[in-house]
C-alpha positions in Angstrom: -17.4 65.5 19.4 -17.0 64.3 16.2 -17.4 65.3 12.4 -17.6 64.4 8.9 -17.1 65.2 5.5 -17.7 63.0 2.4 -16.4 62.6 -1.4 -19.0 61.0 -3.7 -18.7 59.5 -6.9 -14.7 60.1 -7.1 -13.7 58.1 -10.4 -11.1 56.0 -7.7 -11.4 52.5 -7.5 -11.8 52.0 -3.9 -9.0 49.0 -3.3 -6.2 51.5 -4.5 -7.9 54.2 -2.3 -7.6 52.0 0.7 -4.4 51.7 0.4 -4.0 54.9 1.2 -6.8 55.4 4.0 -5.0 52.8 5.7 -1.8 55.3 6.6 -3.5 57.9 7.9 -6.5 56.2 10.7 -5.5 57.5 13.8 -3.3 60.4 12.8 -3.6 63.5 13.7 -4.9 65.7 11.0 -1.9 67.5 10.0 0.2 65.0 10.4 -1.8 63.2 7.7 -1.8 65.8 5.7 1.5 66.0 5.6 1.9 62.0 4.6 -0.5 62.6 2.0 1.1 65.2 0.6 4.5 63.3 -0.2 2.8 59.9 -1.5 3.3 59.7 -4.9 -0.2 57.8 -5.7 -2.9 59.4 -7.9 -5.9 59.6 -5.3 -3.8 61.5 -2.5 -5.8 65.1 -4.2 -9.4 63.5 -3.7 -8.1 62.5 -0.1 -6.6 65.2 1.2 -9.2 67.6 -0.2 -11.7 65.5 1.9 -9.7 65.7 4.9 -9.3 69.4 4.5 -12.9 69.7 4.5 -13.7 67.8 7.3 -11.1 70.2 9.5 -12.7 73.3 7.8 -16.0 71.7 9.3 -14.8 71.3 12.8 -13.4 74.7 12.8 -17.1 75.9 12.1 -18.1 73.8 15.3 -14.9 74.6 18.0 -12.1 76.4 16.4 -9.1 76.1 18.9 -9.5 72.3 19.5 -6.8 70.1 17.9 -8.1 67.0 15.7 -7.3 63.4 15.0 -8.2 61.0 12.4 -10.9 58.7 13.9 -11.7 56.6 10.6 -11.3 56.8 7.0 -13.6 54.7 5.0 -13.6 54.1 1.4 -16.7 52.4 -0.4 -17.8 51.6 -3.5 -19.9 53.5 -5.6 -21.6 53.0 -8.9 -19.7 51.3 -11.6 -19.5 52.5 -14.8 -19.4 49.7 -17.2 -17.8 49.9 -20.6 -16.9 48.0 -23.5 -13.6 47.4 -25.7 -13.0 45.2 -28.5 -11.3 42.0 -27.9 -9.3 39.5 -30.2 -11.4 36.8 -32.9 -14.5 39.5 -33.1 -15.5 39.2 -29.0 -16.2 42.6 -26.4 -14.7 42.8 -23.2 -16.2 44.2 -20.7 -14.1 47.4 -18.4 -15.1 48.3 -15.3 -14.8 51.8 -14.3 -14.6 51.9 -10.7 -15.6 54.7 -8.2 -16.1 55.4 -4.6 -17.2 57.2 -1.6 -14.7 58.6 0.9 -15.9 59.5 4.3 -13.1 60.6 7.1 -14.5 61.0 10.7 -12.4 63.3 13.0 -12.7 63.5 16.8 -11.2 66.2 19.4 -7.4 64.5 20.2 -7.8 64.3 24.0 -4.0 65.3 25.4 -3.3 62.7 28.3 -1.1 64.6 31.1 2.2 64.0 31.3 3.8 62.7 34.5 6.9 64.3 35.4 9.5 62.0 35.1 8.2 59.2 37.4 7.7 55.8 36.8 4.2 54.5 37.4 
């Protein structure tokens, strides 16, 4: 089973919120959270408040299952376009970048282990 939670319109650019995303696909959730919680870049908040949500969501569905991170993926959103002044009377144009965070977590299926054998 699998579920979702998104974050619109976070004023992220979406490269440097990659970087992060990256880490964490295929983790299990707390385990993430606790890798998000000791990076020391500016969008780890809007992240892990995403990922939190999406475990408060599978709680909802089946509370005593573990979870893992099945994908993260960060897209762009509207830019916000801007203007500053520039040298010999020109404008410049700033982009203000955001994005759209969706994480997908699945049940973690436990494999058995074998006792000690090889094979």
């Amino acid at each position: 089973m699998e579920v979702f939670a998104r974050a619109r319109y976070v004023r992220q650019s979406p490269r440097k919120l990659r970087v992060i995303a990256k880490l964490l696909t295929g983790k299990e959730v707390q385990e993430s959270l606790g890798i998000v919680r000791n990076l020391t870049k500016r969008g780890n908040g809007v992240i892990e408040k995403t990922i939190s949500s999406a475990l408060r969501n599978a709680s909802q569905k089946s509370p005593a299952v573990e979870w893992m991170i099945k994908s993260i993926t960060v897209d762009g959103g509207p830019v916000l376009k801007r203007y500053r002044s520039a040298t010999m009377g020109r404008a410049v144009m700033v982009r203000k970048r955001t994005s759209h965070i969706t994480v997908i977590l699945e049940e973690l299926q436990r494999r058995p282990e074998k006792n000690g054998t090889k094979g």
